[in-house]
C-alpha positions in Angstrom: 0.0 0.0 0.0 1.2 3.4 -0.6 2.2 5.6 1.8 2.4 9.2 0.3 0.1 11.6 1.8 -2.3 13.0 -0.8 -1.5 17.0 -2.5 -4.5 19.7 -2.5 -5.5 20.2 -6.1 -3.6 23.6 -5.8 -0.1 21.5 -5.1 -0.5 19.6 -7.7 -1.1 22.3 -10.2 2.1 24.3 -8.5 4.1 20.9 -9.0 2.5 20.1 -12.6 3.2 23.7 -13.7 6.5 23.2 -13.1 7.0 26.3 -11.0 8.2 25.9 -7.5 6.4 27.4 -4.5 3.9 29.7 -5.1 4.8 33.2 -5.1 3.0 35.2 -2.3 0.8 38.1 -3.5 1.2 41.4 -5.5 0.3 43.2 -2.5 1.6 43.1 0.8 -0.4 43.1 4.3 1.4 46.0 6.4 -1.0 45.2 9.6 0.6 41.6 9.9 4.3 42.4 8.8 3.7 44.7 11.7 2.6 42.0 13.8 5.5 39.2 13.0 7.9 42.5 13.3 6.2 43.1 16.9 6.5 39.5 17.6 10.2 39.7 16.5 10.8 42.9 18.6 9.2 41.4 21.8 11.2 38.1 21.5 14.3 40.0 21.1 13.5 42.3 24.1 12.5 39.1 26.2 15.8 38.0 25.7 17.9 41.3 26.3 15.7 41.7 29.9 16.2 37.9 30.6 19.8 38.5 31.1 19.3 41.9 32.3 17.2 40.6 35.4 19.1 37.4 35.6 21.6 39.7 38.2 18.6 40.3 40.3 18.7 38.4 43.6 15.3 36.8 45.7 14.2 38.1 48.9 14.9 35.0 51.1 11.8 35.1 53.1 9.0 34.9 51.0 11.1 34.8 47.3 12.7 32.3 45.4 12.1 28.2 44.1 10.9 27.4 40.7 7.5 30.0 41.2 9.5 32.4 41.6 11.6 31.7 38.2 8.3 31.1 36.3 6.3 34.2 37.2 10.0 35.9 36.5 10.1 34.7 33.3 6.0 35.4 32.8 6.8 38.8 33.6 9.4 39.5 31.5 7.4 38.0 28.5 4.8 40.8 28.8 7.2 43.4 30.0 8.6 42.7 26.4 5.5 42.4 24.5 4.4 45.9 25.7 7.9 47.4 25.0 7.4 46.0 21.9 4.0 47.5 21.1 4.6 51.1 22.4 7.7 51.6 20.0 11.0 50.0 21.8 14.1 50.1 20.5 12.6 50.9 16.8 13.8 47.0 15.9 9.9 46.5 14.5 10.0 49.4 12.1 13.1 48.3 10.3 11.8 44.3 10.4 8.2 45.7 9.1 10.3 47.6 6.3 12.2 44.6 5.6 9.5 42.0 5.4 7.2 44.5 2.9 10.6 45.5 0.9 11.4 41.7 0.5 7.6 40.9 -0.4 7.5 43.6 -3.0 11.3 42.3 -5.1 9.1 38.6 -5.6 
């Protein structure tokens, strides 16, 4: 029995046309190159305030253990993501110019 998985009709015409991938559209969407370029911007910031805070010792009372270093981590996330959203370090501009620029030369 055959075990290749079955191609959508459009696949098949892609392969049978004997072009490669499909080419995306003429037109780009600016609202979700935004959004991967936000996305990029917060991930980025995440990991510059992961090591920023990673100097930052527990109170040894009531901090500390692995809730602690979740919630930490939680935190940072969404200090990120609002960095990210309210203009940060300017790193989603140049990505969103970059995504449409790169969309447009296809």
């Amino acid at each position: 029995m055959d075990q290749t998985p079955a191609l959508s009709p459009a696949a098949t015409a892609t392969i049978a046309g004997g072009r490669g991938a499909p080419a995306p559209g003429a037109t780009a969407d600016p609202s979700a190159a935004l959004k991967a370029a936000q996305d990029f911007e917060s991930f980025f910031l995440s990991q510059s305030f992961e090591t920023m805070f990673s100097g930052i010792g527990t109170d040894g009372l009531f901090g500390g253990g692995n809730g602690e270093s979740i919630y930490r981590s939680l935190l940072i996330q969404e200090y990120s993501k609002i960095a990210a959203k309210s203009g940060g370090m300017g790193i989603a501009d140049a990505v969103q110019r970059e995504i449409l620029r790169t969309q447009e030369m296809k």
